[in-house]
DONUNU-796978 format. One line per 2 residues: their letters; for each residue x, y, z of C-alpha. Coordinates in steps of 0.001 Angstrom, whole numbers, always signed. Layout:
% residues N
a) X:Y:Z; ...
***
This chain:
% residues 472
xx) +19857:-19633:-13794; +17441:-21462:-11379
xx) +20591:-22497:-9325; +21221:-18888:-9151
xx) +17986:-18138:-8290; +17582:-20546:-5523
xx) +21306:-19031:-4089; +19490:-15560:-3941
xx) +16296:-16859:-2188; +18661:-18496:+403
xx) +20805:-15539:+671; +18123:-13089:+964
xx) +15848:-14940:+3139; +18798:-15703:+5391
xx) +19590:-12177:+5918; +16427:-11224:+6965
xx) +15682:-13861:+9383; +18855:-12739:+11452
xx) +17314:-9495:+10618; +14508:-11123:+12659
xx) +16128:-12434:+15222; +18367:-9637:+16057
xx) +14864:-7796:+16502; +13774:-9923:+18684
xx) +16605:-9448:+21212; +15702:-5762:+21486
xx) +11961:-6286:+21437; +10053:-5848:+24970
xx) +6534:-7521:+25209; +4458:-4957:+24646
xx) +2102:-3788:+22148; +3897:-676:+21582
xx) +6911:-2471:+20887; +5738:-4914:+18781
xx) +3064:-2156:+16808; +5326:+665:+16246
xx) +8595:-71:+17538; +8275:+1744:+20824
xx) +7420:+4861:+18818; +11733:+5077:+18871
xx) +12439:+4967:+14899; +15214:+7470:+13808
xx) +14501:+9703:+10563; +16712:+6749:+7736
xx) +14657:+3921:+9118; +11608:+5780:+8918
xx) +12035:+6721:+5529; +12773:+3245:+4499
xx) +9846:+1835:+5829; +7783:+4780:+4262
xx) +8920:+3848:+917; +9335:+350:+1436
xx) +5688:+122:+2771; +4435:+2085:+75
xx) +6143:+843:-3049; +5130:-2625:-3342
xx) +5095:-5976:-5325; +2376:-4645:-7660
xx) +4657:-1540:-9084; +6570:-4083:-11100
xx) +3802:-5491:-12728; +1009:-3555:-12394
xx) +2645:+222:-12537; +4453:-470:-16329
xx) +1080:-2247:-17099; -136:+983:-16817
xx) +1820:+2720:-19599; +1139:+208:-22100
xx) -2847:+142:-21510; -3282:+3290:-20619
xx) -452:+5945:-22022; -1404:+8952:-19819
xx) -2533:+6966:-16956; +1264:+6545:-15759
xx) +634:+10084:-14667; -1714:+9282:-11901
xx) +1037:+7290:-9790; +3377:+10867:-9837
xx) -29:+12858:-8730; -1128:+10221:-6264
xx) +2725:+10611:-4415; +2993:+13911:-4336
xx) -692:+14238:-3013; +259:+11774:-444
xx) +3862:+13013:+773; +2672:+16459:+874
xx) -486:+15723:+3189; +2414:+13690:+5293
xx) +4388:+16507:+5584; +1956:+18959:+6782
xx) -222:+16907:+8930; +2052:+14140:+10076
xx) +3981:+15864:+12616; +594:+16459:+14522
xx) -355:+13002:+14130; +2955:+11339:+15497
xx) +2516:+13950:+18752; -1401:+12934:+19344
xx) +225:+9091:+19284; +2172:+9660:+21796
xx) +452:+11771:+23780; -2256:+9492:+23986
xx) -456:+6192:+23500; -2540:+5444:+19927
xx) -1672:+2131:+17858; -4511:+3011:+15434
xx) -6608:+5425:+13017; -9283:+3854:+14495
xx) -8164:+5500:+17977; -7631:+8888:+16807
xx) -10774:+9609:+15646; -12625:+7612:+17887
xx) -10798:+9298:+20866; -12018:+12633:+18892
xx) -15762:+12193:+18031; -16130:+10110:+20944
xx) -17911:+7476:+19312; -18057:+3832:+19085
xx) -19583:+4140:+15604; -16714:+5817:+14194
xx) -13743:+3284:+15700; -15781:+183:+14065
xx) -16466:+1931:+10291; -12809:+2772:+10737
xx) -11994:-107:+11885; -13918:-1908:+9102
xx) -12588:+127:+6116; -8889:-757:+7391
xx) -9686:-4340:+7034; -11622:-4545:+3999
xx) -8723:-2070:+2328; -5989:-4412:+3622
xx) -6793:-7828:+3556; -7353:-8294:-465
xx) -4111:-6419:-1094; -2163:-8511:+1544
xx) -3244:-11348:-264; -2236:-9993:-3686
xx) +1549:-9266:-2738; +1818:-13127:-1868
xx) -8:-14402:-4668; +2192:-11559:-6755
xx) +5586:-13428:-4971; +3935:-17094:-5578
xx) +3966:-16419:-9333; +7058:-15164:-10374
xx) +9091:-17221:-7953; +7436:-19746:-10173
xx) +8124:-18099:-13409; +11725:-17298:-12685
xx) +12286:-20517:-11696; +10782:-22146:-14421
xx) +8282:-24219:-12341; +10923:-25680:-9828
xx) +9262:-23995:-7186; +5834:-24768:-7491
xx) +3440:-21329:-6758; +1954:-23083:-3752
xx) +5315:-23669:-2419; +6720:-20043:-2996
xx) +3471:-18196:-1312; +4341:-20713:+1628
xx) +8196:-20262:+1834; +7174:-16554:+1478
xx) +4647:-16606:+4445; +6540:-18669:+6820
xx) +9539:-16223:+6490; +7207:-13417:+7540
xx) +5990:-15009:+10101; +8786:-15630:+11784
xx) +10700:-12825:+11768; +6967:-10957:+12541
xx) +6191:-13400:+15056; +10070:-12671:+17036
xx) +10526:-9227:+16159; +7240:-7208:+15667
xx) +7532:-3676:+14246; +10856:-3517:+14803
xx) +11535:-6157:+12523; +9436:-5058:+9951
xx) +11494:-1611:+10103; +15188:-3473:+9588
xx) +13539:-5317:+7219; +11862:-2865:+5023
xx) +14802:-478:+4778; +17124:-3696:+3528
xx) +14821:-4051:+1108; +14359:-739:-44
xx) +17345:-411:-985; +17995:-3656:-2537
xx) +15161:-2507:-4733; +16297:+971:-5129
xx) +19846:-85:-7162; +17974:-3161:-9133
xx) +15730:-883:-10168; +18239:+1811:-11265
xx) +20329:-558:-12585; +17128:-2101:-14687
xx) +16644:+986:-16315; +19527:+1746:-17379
xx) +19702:-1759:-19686; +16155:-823:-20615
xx) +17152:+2510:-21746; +20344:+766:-23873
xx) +17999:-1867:-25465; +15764:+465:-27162
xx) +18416:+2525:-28200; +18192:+5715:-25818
xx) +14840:+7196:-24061; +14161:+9471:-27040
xx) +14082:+6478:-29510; +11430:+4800:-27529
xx) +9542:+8311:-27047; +9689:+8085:-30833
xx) +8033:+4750:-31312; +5393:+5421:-28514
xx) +4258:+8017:-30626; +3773:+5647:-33894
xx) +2185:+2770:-32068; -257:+4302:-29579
xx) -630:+8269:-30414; -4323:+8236:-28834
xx) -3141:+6779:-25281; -526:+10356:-25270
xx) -3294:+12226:-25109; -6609:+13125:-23077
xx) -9865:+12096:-24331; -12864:+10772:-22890
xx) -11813:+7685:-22422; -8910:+8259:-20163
xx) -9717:+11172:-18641; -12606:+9806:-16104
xx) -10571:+6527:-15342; -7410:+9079:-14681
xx) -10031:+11366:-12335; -11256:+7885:-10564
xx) -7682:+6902:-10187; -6314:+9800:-8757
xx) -9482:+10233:-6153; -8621:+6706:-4590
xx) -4917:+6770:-4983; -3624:+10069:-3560
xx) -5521:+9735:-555; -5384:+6016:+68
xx) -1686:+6358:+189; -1998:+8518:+2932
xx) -4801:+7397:+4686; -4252:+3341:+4327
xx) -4126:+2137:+8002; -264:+713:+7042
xx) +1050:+3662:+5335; -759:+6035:+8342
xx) +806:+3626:+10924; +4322:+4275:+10535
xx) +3503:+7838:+11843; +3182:+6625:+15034
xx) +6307:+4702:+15017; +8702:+8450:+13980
xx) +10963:+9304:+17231; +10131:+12835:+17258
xx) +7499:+14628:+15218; +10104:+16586:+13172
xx) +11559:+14012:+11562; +8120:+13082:+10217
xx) +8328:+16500:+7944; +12142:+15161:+7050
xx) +11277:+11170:+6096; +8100:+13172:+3730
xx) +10344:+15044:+1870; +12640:+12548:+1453
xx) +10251:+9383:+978; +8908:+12248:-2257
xx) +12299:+12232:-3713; +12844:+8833:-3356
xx) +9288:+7382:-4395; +9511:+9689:-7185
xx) +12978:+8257:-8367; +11565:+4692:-8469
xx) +8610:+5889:-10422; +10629:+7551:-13085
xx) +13010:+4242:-13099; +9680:+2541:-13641
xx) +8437:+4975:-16455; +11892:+4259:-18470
xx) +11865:+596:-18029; +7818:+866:-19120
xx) +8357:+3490:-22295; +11320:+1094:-23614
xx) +9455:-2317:-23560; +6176:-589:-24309
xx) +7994:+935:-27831; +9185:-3130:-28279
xx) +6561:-5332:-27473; +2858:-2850:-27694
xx) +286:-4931:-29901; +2283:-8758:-28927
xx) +1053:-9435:-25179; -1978:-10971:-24281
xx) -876:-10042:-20781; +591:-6475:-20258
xx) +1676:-6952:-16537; +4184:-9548:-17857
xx) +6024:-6361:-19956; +8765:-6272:-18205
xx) +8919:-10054:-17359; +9178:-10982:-21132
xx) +11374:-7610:-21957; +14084:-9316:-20001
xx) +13468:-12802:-21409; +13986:-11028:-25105
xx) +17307:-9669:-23919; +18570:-11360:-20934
xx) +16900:-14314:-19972; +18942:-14155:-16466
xx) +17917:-10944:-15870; +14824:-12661:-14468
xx) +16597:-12855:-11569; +16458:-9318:-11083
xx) +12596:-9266:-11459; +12346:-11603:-8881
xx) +14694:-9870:-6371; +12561:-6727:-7208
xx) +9050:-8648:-6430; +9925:-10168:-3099
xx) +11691:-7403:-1546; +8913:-5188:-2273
xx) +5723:-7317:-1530; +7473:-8702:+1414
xx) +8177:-5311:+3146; +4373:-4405:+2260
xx) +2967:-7902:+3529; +4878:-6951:+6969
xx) +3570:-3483:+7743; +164:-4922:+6313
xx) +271:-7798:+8747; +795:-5900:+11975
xx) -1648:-3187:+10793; -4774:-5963:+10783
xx) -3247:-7028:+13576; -3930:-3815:+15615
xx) -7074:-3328:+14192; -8488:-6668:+15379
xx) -6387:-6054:+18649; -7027:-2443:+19580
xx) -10243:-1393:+17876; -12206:-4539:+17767
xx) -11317:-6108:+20923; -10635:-3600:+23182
xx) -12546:-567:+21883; -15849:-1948:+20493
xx) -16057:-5130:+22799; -14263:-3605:+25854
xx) -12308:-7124:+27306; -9609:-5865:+29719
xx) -6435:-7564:+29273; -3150:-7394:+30828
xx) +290:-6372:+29003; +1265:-9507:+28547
xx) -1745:-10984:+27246; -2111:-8310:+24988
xx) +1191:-8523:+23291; +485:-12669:+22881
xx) -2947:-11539:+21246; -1186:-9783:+19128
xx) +1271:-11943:+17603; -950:-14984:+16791
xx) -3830:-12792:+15685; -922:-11450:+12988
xx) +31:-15183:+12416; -3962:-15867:+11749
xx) -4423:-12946:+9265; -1047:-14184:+7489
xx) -2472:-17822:+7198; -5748:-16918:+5841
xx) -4236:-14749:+2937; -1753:-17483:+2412
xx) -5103:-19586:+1926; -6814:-16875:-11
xx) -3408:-16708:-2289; -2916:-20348:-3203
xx) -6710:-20685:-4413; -8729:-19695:-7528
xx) -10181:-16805:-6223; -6640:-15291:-5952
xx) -6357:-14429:-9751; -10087:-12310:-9342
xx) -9042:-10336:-6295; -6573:-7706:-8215
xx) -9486:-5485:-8820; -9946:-5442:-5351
xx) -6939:-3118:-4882; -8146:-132:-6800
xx) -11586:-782:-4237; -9469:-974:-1069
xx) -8017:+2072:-2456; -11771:+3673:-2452
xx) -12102:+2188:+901; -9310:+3543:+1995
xx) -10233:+7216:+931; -13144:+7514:+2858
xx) -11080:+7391:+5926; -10722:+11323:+4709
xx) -13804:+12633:+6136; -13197:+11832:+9789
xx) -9356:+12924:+8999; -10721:+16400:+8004
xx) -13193:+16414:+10712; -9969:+16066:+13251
xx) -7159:+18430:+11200; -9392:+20619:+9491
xx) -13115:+21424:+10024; -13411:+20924:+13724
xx) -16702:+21940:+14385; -17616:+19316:+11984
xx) -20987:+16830:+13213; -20057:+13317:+14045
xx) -23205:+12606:+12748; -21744:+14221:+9369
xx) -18747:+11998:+9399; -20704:+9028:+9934
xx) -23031:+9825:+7076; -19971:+10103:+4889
xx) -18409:+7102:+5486; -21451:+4773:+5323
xx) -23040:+6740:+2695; -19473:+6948:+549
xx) -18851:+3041:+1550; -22660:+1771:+332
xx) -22281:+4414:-3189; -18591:+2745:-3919
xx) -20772:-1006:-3476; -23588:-5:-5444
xx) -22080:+1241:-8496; -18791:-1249:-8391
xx) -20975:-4685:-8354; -24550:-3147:-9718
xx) -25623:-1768:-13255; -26064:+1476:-11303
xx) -22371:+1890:-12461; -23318:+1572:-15873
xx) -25182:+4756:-15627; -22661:+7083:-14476
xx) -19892:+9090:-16987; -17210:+8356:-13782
xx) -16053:+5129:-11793; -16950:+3898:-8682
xx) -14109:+5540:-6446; -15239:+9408:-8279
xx) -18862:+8440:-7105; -18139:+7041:-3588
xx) -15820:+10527:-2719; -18407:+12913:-4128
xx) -21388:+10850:-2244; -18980:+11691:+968
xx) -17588:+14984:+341; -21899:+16317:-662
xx) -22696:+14514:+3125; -19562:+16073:+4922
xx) -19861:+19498:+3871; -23417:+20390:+2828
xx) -24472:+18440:+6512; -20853:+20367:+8023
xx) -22676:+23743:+7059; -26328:+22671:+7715
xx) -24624:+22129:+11444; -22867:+25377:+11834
xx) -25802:+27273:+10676; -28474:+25658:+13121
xx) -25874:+25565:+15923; -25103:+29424:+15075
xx) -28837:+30090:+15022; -29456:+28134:+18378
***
């Protein structure tokens, strides 16, 4: 089995590097190219990146986790794609024709370029970082541990985050966005048949879906239905979710990187179908093992990990396969994204140094290389094991990148001012009651607080506005 293993790591790693380097033939140097492709991605690429980008390393372990803590909670992952794809849909055609139309890389850009302020691009600008980086380093730390696991400690977990960052790197590093692109709709699809094949065994070793239905119902009856125990995490969940997976800088980049605006409205609807197939692959494989194993594991994001050892030890394998294709074709998108961030919004917008085409794309490629080191570093360490909260906060983050959205799509007349108070205010709430007792106090979680904190500022000040500007 670890012979096989090690094949499949060769194999796969081997494809994408000439992945890589045929990218890097067709690259130019230029920030465009090496952001978002030269904005040139046809409507099957686009879609694979889409999914690829927003399905990642964490669905295999943390999505069935989900089930078997939570019951109902599964529920939130359906809401928070739909919510997500159907805000794509309408609004993304308009975004990928205000990219090119005013050559944006970045959120950041967009509404900066909009509200015309400097304040806006750097709270943007900071909530993309703070959103990304923890979950960045997550996906390799996710990689770094079951490499280990499936090899049964032949690669050692410091050895598999690094194998796993240098191979990003370099196919990053020579082929940019468009790399990331190839790469992301290999993998998606790799994923897409393991996954449908996984469920299918899943669904044979409990003895058919209704069986396991069955069971659920013995063994957890009170997680099947709402109560007040679920119901505010579900509410919390849903608030930073649905929006995040929209409005996270990497998911909102690939926007920019569609060929025509139409085919935005096409990849939406079919990313939805798609996404929505892997989740319900991911419910079956969760219902079965949860009806096996509830009440035995002391750690519930190793269900399907030790479903497979109970049944087919090699289909570890498979796991793996499933964890590196999917955190690496997150840690890509994720990479350039805090690239462009640091590039475009930081360096150019807030601290206005001029530089020249080519200087611009060599910026760009080592600061990627820097962010990829550091969450290397940040994955290999102690603190790595303490960051997975952080994901459900970069989520929160992430959502309050709605106000200024709204303020550009929706409520035009909206006050900067408004949208500034909504961001801070929303960021400083999500702080305050995630690492105070002020949390303690509240019947909701942090993410619930931190969006109604910025939806009271954006539209009680958004009316205050119109009515003094209508009376002046």
């Amino acid at each position: 089995m670890i012979t096989t293993t090690l094949i499949l790591i060769a194999l796969y790693l081997a494809a994408i590097l000439l992945l890589g380097l045929v990218a890097h033939q067709r690259s130019r140097p230029n920030e465009e190219d090496y952001f978002l492709a030269s904005r040139g991605v046809g409507l099957w690429l686009l879609v694979g990146t889409v999914v690829a980008t927003t399905v990642n390393s964490l669905a295999v372990t943390g999505t069935p986790a989900l089930l078997y803590e939570g019951g109902l909670l599964f529920g939130q992952m359906f809401v928070a794609v739909s919510v997500a794809m159907g805000l794509m849909w309408i609004f993304g055609p308009q975004i990928c024709k205000l990219g090119k139309q005013k050559g944006f890389v970045t959120q950041g850009e967009v509404f900066a370029d909009h509200y015309r302020s400097r304040v806006v691009l750097a709270l943007t600008a900071g909530l993309g970082i703070l959103s990304v980086f923890p979950f960045l380093s997550i996906q390799l730390a996710g990689i770094g541990k079951i490499l280990n696991a499936t090899t049964r400690g032949a690669i050692p977990q410091e050895l598999a985050v690094a194998l796993c960052a240098i191979s990003v790197g370099v196919y990053i590093f020579l082929g940019g966005a468009r790399a990331a692109v190839w790469t992301d709709a290999l993998q998606g699809l790799i994923a897409l048949v393991v996954l449908a094949g996984s469920a299918v065994l899943f669904t044979a070793w409990i003895g058919g879906l209704p069986a396991g239905m069955e069971k659920l119902n013995q063994v957890m009856p009170e997680k099947l239905v709402f109560n007040s125990t679920n119901t505010p995490v579900l509410i919390d969940s849903i608030l930073s979710w649905s929006f995040a997976l929209f409005l996270w800088p990497h998911i909102f980049q690939r926007m920019f990187m569609a060929r025509t605006p139409q085919s935005i409205r096409q990849a939406a609807g079919i990313s939805f179908l798609t996404i929505n197939f892997i989740l319900i692959c991911l419910l079956t494989m969760a219902i079965a093992a949860t009806a096996e194993l509830y009440g035995s594991l002391n750690d519930s994001e190793q269900l399907l990990a030790i479903m497979f050892n109970n049944h087919l030890p090699a289909g570890g394998v498979l796991l793996m396969i499933l964890v590196f294709t999917l955190g690496m074709s997150t840690i890509d998108s994720m990479l350039l994204t805090l690239s462009s961030l640091v590039s475009r919004d930081i360096w150019v917008g807030l601290l206005r140094r001029e530089r020249s085409t080519q200087s611009a794309f060599v910026h760009g490629r080592w600061i990627t290389l820097t962010f990829l080191m550091l969450a290397a570093l940040f994955a290999v360490t102690a603190i790595s094991g303490a960051i997975i909260p952080w994901v459900t906060l970069g989520a929160s983050f992430a959502t309050l990148l709605l106000w200024p959205f709204l303020g550009l799509f929706v409520w035009k007349r909206v006050s900067t001012y408004c949208v500034i108070a909504a961001m801070s205010l929303g960021f400083l709430t999500i702080c305050l009651t995630r690492f105070t007792a002020l949390g303690q106090l509240l019947p909701f979680g942090f993410a619930t607080a931190g969006f109604l904190v910025g939806a009271l500022c954006f539209i009680v000040g958004g009316f205050t506005v119109s009515i003094v500007r209508s009376q002046g």
